[in-house]
LUMMI-711805 format. One record per residue: residue number from 1; residue in three letters; chain; x, y, z of N, C-alpha, C in turn. Coordinates in Angstrom, 1 decimal, padded with zeros to 4 digits. Layout:
BEGIN
- pos | code | unit | nX | nY | nZ | caX | caY | caZ | cX | cY | cZ
- NUM | ALA | A | X | Y | Z | X | Y | Z | X | Y | Z;
...
This chain:
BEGIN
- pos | code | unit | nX | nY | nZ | caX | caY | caZ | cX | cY | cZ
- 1 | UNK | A | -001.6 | -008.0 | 017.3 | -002.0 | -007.2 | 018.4 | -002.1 | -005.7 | 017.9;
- 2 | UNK | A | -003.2 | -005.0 | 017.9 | -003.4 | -003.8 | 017.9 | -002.4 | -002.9 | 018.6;
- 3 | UNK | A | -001.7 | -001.6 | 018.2 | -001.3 | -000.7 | 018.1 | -002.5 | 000.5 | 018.8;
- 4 | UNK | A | -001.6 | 000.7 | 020.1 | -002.2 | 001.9 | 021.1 | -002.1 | 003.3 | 020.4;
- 5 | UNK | A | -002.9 | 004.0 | 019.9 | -003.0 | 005.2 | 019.7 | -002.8 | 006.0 | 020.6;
- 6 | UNK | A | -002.0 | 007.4 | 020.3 | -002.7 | 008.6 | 021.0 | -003.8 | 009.5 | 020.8;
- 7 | UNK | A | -004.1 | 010.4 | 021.5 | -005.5 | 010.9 | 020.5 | -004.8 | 012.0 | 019.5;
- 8 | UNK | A | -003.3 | 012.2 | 020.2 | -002.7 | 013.1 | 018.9 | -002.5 | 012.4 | 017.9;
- 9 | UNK | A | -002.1 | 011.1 | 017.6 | -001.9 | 010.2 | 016.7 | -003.3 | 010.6 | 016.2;
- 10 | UNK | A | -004.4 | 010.0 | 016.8 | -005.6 | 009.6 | 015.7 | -006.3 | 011.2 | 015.4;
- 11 | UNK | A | -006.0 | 012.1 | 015.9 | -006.3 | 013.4 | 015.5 | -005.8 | 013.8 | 013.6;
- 12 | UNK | A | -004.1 | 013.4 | 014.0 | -003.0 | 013.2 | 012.7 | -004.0 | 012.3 | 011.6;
- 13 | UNK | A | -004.3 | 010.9 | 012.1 | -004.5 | 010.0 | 010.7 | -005.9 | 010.7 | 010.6;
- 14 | UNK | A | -007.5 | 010.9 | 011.4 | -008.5 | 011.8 | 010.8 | -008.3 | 012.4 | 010.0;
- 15 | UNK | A | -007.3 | 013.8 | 010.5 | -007.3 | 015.3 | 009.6 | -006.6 | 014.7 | 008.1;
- 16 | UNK | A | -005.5 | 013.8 | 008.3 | -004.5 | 013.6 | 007.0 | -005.7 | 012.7 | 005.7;
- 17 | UNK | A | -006.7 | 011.8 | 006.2 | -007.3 | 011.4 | 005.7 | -009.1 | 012.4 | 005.1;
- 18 | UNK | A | -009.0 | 013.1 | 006.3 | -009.9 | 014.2 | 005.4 | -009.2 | 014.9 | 004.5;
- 19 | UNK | A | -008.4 | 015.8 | 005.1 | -007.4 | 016.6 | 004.2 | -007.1 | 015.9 | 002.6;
- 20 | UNK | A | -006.5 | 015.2 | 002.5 | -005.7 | 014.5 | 001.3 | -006.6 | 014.0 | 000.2;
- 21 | UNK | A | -006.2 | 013.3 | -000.5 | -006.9 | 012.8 | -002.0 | -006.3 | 011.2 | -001.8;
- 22 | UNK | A | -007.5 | 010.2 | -001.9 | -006.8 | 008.5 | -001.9 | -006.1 | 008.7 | -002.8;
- 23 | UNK | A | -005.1 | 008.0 | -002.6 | -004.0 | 007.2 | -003.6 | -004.4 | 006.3 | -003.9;
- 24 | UNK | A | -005.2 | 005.5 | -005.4 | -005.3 | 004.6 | -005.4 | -004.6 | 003.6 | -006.2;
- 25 | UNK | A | -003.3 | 003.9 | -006.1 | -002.2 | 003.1 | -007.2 | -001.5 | 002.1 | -006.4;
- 26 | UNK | A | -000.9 | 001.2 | -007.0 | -000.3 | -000.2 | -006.0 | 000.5 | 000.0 | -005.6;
- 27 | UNK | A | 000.4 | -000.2 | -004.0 | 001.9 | -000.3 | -003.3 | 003.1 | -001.4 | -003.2;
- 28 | UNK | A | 003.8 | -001.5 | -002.6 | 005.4 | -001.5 | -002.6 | 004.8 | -002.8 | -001.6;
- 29 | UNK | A | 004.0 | -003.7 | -001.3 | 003.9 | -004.8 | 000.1 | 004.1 | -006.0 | -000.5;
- 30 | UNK | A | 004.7 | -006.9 | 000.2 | 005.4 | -007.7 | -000.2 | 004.4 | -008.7 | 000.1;
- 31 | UNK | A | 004.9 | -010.1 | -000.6 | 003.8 | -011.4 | -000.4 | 003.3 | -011.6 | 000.9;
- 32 | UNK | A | 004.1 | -011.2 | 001.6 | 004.0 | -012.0 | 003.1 | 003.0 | -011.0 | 003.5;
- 33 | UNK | A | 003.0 | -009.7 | 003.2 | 002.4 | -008.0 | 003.9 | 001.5 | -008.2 | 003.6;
- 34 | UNK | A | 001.2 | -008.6 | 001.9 | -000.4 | -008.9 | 001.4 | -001.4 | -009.7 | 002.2;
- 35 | UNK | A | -000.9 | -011.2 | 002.5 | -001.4 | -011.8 | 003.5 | -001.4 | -010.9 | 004.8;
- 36 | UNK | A | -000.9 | -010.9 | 005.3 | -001.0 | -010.0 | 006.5 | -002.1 | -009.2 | 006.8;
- 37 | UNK | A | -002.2 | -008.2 | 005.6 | -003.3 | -007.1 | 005.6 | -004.9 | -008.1 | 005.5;
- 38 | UNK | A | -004.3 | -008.6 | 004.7 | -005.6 | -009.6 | 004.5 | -006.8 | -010.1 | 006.3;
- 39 | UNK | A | -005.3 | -011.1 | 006.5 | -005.5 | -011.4 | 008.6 | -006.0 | -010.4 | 008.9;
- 40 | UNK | A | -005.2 | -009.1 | 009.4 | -005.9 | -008.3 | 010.4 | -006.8 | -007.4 | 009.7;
- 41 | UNK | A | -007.3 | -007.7 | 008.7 | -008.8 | -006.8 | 007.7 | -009.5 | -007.3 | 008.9;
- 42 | UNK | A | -009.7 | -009.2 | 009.3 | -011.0 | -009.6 | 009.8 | -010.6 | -009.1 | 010.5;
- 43 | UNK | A | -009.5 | -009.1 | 011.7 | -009.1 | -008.9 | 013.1 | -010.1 | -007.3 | 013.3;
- 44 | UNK | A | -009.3 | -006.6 | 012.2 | -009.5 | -005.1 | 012.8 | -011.4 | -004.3 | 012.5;
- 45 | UNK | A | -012.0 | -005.3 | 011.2 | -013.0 | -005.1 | 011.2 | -014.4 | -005.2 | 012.5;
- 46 | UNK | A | -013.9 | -006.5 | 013.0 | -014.6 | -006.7 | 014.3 | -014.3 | -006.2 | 015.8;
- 47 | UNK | A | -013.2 | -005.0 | 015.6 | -012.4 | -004.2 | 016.8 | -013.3 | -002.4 | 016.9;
- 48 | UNK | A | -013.5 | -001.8 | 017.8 | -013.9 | -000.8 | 018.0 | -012.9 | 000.1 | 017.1;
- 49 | UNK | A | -013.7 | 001.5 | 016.6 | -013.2 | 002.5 | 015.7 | -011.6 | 003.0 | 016.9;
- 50 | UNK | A | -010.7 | 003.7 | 015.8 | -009.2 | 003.8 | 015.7 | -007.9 | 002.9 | 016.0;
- 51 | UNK | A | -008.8 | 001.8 | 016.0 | -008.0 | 000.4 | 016.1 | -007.1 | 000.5 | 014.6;
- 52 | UNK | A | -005.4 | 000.2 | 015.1 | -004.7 | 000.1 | 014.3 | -003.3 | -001.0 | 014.4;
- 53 | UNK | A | -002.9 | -001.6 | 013.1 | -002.2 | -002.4 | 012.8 | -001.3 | -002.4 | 012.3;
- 54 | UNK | A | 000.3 | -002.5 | 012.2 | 001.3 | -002.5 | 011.1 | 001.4 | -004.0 | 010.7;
- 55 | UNK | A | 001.4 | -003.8 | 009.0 | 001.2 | -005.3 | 009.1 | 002.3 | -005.3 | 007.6;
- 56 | UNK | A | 002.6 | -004.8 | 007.6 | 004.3 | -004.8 | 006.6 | 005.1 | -002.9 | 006.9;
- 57 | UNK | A | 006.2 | -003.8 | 006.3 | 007.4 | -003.0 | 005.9 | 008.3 | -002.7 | 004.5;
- 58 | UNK | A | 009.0 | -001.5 | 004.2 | 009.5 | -001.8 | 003.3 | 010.7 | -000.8 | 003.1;
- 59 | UNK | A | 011.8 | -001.2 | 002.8 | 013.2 | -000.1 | 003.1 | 013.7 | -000.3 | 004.2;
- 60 | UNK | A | 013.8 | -001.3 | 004.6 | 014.6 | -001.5 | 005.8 | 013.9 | -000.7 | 007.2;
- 61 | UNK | A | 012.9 | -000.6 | 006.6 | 012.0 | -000.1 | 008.1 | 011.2 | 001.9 | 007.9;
- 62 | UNK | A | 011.7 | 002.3 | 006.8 | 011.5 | 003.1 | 006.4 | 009.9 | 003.7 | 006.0;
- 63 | UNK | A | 009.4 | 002.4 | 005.0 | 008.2 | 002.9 | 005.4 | 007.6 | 001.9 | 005.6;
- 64 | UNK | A | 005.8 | 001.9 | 006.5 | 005.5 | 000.7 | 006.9 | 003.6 | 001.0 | 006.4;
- 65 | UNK | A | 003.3 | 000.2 | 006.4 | 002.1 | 000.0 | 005.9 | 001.2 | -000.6 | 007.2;
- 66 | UNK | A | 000.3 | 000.1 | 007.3 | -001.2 | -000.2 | 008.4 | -002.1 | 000.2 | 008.4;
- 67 | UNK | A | -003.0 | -001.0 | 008.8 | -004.4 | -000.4 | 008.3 | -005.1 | 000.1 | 009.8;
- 68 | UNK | A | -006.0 | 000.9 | 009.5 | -006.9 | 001.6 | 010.6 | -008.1 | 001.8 | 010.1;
- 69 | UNK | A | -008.7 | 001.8 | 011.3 | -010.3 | 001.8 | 011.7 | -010.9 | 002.8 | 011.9;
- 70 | UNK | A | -010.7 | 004.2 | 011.0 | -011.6 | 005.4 | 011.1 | -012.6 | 005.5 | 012.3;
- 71 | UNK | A | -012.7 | 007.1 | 012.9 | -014.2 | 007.2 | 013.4 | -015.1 | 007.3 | 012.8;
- 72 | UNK | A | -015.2 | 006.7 | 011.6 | -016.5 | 007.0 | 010.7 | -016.6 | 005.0 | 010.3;
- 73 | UNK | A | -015.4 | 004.3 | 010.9 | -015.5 | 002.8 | 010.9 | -015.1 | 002.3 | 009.6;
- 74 | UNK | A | -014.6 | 003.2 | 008.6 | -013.8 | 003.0 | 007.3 | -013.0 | 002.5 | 007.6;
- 75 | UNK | A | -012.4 | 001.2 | 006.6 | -010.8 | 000.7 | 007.4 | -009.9 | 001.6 | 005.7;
- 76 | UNK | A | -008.8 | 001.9 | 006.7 | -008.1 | 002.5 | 005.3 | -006.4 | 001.5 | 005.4;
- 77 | UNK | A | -005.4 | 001.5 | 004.6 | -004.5 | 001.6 | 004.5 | -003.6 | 002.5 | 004.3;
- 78 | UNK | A | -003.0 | 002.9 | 005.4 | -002.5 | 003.7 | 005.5 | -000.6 | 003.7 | 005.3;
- 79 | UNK | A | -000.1 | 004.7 | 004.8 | 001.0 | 004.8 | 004.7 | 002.0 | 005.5 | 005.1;
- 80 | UNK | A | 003.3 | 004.8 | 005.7 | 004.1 | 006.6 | 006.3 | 005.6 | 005.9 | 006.4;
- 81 | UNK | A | 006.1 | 006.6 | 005.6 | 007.4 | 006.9 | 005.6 | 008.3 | 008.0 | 006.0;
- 82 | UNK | A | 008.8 | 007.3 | 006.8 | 010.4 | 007.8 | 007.7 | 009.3 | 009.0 | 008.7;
- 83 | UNK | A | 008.4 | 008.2 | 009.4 | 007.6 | 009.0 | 010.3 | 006.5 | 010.1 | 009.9;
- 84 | UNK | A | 006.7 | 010.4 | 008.7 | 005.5 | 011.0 | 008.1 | 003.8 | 010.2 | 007.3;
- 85 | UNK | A | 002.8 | 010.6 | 007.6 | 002.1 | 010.1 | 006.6 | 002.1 | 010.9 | 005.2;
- 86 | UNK | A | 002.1 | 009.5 | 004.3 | 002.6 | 009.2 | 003.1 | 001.2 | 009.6 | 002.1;
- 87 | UNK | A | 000.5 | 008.9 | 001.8 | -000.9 | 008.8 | 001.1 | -001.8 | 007.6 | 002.4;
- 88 | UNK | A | -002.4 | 007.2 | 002.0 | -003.9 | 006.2 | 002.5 | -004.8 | 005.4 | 000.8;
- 89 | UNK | A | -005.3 | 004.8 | 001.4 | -006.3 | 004.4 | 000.2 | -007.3 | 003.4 | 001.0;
- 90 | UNK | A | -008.8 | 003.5 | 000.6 | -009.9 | 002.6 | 001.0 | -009.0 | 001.1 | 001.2;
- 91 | UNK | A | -009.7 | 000.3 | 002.4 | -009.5 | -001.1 | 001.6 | -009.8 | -001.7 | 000.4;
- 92 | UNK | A | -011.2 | -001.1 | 000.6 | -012.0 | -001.6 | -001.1 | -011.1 | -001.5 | -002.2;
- 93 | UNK | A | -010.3 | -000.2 | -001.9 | -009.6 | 000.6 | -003.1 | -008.0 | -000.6 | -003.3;
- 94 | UNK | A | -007.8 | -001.0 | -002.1 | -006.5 | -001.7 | -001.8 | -006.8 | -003.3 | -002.6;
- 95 | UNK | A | -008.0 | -003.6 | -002.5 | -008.0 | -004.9 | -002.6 | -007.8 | -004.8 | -004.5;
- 96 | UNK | A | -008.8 | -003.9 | -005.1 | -009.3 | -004.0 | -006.3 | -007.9 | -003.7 | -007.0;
- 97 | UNK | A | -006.7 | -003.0 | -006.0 | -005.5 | -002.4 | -007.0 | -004.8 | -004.0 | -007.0;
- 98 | UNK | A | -004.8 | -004.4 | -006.0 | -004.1 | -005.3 | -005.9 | -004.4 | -007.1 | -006.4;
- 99 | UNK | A | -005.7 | -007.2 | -006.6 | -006.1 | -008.7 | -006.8 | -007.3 | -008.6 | -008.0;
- 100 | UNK | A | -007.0 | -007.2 | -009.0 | -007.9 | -008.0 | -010.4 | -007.5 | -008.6 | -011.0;
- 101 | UNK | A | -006.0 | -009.3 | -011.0 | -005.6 | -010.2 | -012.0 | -006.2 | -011.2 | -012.0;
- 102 | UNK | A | -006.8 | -011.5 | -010.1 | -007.1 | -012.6 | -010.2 | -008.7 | -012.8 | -010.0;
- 103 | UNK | A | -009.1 | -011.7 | -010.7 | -010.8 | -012.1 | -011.4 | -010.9 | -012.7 | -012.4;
- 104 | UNK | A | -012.0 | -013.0 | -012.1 | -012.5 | -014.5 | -013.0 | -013.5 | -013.8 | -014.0;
């Protein structure tokens, strides 16, 4: 189930995602989170822009990982710990950190 934004919230993830530099280094998501992000890629791809998901955790709830649907219709992975955003990174950028071991 998608995560109701406010427009202060999606104001926050725009500016932080223009503002900032991707992080494109591997995160901290666990087997289960991987799959997860995986699911709501398709879920959130075919959902109207600022549609967002938490789709893992890590530290006992500390930080949580979700992906969103840009007004520009980018999905990013986004990150935030203990209520702040953390870094972001492309999905493109999420998939390639995470699954070229398993290129052929």
């Amino acid at each position: 189930m998608t995560q109701n934004l406010s427009s202060e919230n999606i104001i926050q993830i725009e500016n932080f995602i223009r503002n900032n530099v991707e992080k494109k280094e591997n995160l901290c998501i666990s087997n289960s989170g991987l799959n997860n992000a995986f699911i709501y890629f398709e879920k959130i791809d075919k959902l109207p822009i600022n549609s967002y998901y938490i789709f893992d955790s890590a530290a006992m709830g500390y930080t949580c990982y979700s992906i969103y649907k840009s007004t520009s219709g980018q999905i990013y992975i986004i990150v935030i710990s203990i209520q702040n955003l953390t870094s972001y990174m492309t999905y493109q950028s999420f998939i390639e950190n995470n699954f070229q071991q398993y290129s052929v």
